[in-house]
C-alpha positions in Angstrom: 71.9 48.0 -27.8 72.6 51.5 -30.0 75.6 50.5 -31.1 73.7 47.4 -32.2 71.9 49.5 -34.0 74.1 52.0 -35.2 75.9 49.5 -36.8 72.8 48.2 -38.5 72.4 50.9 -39.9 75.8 51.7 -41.4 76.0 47.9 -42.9 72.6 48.6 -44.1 73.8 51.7 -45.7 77.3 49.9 -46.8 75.2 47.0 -48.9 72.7 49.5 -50.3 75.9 51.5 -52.1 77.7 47.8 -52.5 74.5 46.6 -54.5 74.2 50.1 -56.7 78.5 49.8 -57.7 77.7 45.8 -58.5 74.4 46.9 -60.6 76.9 49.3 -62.5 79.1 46.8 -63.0 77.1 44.2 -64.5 75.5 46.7 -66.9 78.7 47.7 -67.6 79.7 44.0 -68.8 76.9 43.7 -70.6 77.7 46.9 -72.6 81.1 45.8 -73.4 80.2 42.7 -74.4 77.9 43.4 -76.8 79.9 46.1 -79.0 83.0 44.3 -80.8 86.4 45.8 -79.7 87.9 47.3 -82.9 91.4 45.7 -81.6 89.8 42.5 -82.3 88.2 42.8 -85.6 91.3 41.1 -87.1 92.8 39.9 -90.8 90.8 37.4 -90.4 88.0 39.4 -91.8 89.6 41.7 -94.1 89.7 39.8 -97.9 93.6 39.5 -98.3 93.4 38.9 -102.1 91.6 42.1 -102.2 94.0 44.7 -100.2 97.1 43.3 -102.0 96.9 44.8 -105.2 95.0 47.7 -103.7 98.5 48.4 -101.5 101.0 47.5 -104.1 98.8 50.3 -106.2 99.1 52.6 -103.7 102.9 52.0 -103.4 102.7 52.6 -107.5 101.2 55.7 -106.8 103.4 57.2 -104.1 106.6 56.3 -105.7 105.6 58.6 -108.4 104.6 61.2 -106.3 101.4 61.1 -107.8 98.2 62.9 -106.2 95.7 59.8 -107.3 97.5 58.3 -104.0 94.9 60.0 -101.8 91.9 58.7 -103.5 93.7 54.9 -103.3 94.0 55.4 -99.7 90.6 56.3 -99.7 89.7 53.3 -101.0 92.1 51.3 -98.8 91.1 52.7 -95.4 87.2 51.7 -96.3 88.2 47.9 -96.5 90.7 48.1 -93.9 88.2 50.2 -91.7 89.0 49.4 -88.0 91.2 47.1 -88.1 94.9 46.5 -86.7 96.3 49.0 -89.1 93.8 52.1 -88.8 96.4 54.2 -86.8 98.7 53.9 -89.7 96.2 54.8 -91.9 95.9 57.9 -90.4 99.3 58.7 -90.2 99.5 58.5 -94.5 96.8 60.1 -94.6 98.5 62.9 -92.7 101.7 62.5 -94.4 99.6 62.4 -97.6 97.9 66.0 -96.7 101.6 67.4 -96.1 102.8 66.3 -99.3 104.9 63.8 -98.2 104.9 60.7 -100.2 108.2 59.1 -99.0 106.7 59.3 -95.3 103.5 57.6 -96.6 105.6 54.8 -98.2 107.8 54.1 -94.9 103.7 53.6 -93.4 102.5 51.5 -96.0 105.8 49.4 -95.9 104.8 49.4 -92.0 100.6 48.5 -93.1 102.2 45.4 -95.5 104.5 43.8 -92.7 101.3 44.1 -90.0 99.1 42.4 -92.4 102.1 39.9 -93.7 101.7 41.1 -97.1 
């Protein structure tokens, strides 16, 4: 009869912590449901027709060496603003804050075969 009740008490114990981690869990679904994933904001959004001439601009600039290529990026990363490509973004900016236009250009050739430009 107390181990009867022993054990009551430690399944009782068990399914209070069991209902607090699925409680957690669903709120936790529900959070990630309701913010978009940024790996799934996709082309499909971004105006194509748009970009294009923006990046061949941008190539323009940075086979010229030409400064002006930070303020196209500029412009280029607040189209193209969390989608596929933002890492490489980055990285020419980087490259871009170091000078180095050649390393931009191997990205941007990188950005135009991601987006099938």
């Amino acid at each position: 009869m107390q181990k009867e009740s022993v054990l009551k008490g430690l399944i009782d114990g068990v399914s209070d912590v069991l209902a607090h981690v699925f409680s957690g869990t669903a709120s936790f679904e529900e959070s990630q449901a309701e913010e978009p994933r940024a790996d799934f904001i996709s082309e499909a959004v971004i105006d194509i027709s748009t970009v294009v001439p923006l990046l061949d601009e941008l190539k323009t600039l940075l086979n010229e060496y030409d400064a002006e290529a930070v303020e196209k990026l500029d412009q280029i990363k607040g189209i193209l603003r969390r989608s596929a490509v933002q890492d490489e973004l980055d990285g020419m900016e980087q490259c871009l804050g170091k000078y180095d236009f050649e390393g931009a250009s191997e990205i941007l050739d990188r950005i135009k075969y991601k987006l099938n430009v």
